[in-house]
LODO-17971 format. One record per residue: residue in three letters; residue number from 1; x, y, z of N, C-alpha, C in turn. Coordinates in steps of 0.1 Angstrom, whole numbers, plus 5000, padded with zeros to 4 digits. Layout:
<nodes>
+---------+-----+------+------+------+------+------+------+------+------+------+
| residuo | num |  n_u |  n_v |  n_w | ca_u | ca_v | ca_w |  c_u |  c_v |  c_w |
+---------+-----+------+------+------+------+------+------+------+------+------+
|     Ala | NUM |    X |    Y |    Z |    X |    Y |    Z |    X |    Y |    Z |
...
+---------+-----+------+------+------+------+------+------+------+------+------+
</nodes>
This chain:
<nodes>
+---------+-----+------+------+------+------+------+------+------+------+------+
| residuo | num |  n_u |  n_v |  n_w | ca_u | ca_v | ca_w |  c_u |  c_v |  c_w |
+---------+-----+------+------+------+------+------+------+------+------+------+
|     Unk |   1 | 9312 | 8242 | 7831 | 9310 | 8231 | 7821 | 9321 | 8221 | 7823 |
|     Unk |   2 | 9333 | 8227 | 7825 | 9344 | 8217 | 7828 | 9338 | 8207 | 7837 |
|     Unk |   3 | 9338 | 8217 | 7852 | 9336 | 8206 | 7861 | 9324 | 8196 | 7858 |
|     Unk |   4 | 9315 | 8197 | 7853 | 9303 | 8190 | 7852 | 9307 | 8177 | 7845 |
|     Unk |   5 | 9311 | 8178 | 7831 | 9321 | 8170 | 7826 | 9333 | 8157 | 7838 |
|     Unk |   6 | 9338 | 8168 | 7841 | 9348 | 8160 | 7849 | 9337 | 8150 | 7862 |
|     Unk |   7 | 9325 | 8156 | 7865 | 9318 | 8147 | 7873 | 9310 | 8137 | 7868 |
|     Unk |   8 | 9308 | 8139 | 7859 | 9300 | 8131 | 7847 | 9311 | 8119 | 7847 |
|     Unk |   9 | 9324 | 8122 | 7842 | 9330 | 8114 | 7839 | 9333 | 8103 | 7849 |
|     Unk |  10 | 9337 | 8108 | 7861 | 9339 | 8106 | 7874 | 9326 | 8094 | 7878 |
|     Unk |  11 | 9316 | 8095 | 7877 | 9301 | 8087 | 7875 | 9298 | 8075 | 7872 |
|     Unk |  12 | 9304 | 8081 | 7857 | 9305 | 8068 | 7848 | 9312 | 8060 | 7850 |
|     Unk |  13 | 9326 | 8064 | 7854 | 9340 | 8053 | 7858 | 9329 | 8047 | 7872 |
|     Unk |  14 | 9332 | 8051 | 7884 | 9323 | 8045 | 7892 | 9310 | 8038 | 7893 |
|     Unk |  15 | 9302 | 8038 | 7885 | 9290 | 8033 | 7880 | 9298 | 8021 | 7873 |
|     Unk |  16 | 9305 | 8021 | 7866 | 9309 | 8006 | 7856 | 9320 | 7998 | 7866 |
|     Unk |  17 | 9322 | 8005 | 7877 | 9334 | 7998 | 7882 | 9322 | 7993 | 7892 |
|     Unk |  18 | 9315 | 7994 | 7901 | 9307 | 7989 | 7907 | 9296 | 7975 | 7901 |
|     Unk |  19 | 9291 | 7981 | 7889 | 9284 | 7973 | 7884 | 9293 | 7955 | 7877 |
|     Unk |  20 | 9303 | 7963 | 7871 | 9311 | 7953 | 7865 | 9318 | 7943 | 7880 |
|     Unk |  21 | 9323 | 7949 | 7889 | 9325 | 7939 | 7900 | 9315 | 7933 | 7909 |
|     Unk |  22 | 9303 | 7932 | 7903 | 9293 | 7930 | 7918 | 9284 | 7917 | 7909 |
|     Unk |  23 | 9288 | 7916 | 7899 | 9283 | 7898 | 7889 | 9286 | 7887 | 7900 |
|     Unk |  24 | 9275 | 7883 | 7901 | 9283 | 7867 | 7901 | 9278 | 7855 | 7897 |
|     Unk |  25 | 9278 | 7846 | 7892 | 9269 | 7833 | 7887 | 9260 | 7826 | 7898 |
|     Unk |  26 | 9250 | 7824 | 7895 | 9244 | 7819 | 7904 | 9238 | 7800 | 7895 |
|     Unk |  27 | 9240 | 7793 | 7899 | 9235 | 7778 | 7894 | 9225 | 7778 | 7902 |
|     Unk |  28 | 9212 | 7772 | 7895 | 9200 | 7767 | 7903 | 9202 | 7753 | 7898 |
|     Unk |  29 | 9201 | 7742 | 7908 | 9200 | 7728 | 7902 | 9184 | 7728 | 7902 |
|     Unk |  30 | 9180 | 7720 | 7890 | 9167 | 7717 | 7892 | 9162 | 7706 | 7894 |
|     Unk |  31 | 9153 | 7704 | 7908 | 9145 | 7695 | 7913 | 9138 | 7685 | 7902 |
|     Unk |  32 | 9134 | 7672 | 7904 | 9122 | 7662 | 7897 | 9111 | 7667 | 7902 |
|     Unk |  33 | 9100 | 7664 | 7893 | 9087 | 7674 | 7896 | 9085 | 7654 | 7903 |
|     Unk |  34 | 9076 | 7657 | 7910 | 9068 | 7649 | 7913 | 9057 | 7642 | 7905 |
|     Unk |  35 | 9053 | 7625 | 7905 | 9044 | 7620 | 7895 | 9029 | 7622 | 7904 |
|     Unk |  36 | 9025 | 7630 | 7899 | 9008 | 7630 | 7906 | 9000 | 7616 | 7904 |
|     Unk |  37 | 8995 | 7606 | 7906 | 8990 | 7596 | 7912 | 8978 | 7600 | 7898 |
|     Unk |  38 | 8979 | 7583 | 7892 | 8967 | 7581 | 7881 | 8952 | 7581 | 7890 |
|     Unk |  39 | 8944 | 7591 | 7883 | 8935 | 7592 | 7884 | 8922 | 7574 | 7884 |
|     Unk |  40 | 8916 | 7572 | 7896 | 8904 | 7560 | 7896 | 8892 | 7566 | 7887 |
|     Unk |  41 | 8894 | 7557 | 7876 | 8876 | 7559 | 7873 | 8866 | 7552 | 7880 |
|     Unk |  42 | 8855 | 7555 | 7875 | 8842 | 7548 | 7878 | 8838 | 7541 | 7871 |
|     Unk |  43 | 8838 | 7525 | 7877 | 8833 | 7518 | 7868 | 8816 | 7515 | 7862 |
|     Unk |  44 | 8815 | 7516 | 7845 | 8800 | 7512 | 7841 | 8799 | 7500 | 7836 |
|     Unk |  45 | 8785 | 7496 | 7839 | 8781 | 7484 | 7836 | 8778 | 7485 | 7823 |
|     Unk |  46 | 8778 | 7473 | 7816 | 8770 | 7470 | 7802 | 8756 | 7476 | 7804 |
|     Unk |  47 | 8751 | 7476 | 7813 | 8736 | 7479 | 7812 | 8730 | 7490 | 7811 |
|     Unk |  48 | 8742 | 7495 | 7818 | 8743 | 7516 | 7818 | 8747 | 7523 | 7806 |
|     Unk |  49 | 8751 | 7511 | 7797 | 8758 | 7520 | 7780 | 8746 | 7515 | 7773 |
|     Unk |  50 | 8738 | 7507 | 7776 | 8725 | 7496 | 7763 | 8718 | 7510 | 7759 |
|     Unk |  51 | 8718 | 7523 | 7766 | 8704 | 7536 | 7762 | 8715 | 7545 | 7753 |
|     Unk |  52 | 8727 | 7541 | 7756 | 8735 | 7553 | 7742 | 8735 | 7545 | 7733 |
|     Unk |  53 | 8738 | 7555 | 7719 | 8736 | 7555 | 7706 | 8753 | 7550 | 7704 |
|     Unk |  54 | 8755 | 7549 | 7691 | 8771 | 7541 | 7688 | 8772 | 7550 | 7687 |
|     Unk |  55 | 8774 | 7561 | 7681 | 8778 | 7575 | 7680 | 8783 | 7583 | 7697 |
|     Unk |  56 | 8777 | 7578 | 7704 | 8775 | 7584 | 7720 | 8790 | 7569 | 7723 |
|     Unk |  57 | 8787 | 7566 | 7724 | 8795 | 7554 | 7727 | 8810 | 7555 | 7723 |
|     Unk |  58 | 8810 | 7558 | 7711 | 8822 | 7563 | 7704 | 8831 | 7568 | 7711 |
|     Unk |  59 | 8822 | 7581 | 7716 | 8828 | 7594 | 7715 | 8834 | 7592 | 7732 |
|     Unk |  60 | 8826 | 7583 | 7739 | 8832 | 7580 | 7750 | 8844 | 7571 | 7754 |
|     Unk |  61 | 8845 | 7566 | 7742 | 8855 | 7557 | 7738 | 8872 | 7565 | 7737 |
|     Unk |  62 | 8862 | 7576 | 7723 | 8874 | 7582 | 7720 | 8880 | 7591 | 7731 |
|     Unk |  63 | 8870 | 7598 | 7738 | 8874 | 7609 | 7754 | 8886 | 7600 | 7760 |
|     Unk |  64 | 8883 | 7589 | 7764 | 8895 | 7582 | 7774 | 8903 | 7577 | 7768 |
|     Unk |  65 | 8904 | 7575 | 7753 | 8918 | 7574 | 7747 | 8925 | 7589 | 7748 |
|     Unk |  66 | 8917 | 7595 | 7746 | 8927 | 7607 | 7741 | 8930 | 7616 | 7761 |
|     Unk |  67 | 8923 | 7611 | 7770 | 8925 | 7615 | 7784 | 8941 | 7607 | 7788 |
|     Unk |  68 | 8937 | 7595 | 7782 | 8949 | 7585 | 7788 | 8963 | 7587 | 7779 |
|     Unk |  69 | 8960 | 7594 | 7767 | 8972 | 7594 | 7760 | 8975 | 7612 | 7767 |
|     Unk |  70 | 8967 | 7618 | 7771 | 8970 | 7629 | 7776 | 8984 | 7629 | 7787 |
|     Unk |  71 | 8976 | 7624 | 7793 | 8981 | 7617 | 7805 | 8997 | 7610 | 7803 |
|     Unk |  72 | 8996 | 7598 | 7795 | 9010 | 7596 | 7795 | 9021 | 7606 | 7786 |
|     Unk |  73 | 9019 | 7618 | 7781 | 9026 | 7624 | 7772 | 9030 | 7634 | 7787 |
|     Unk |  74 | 9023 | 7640 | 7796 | 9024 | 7646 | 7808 | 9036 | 7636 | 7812 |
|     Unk |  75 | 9034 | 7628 | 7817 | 9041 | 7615 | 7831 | 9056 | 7613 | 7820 |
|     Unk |  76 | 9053 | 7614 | 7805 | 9069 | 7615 | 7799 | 9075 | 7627 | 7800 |
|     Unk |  77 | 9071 | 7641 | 7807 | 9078 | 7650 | 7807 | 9081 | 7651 | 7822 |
|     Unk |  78 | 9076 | 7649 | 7828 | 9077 | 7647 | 7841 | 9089 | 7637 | 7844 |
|     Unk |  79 | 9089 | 7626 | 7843 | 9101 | 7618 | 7839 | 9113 | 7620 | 7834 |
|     Unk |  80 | 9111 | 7630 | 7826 | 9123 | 7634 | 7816 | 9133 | 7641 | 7828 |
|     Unk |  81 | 9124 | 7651 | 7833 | 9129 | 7654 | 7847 | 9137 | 7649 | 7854 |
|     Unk |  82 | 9138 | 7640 | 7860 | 9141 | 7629 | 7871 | 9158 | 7623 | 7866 |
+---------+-----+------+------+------+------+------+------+------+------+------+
</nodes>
């Protein structure tokens, strides 16, 4: 029993002396992400919207507001980066 103890003990001192000397800090600097390139739409004619409804119209209205505000809330975190 003694000895077991005494190796036990012996373990532990070595195990903390190992671990406690073998830290080191490591710094990652972090890179700017890159700005991915605004998307081209396709452009429609007036003549191509005359068969939607205002309701249809709207909603295609509101899609590219809320794509383009997407978009720039992305490109400010991206930025933030830099």
């Amino acid at each position: 029993m003694k000895t077991s103890r005494k190796l036990l003990s012996a373990l532990v001192v070595a195990a903390a002396t190992i671990l406690s000397s073998c830290t080191k800090t490591v710094y990652i600097e972090p890179q700017p992400l890159p700005l991915p390139t605004l998307p081209t739409y396709p452009k429609i004619k007036e003549v191509e919207l005359m068969c939607l409804s205002v309701d249809t119209y709207e909603k295609l209205v509101e899609g590219k507001f809320l794509r383009e505000k997407a978009i720039s809330e992305c490109r400010a975190v991206i930025e933030s980066t830099h």
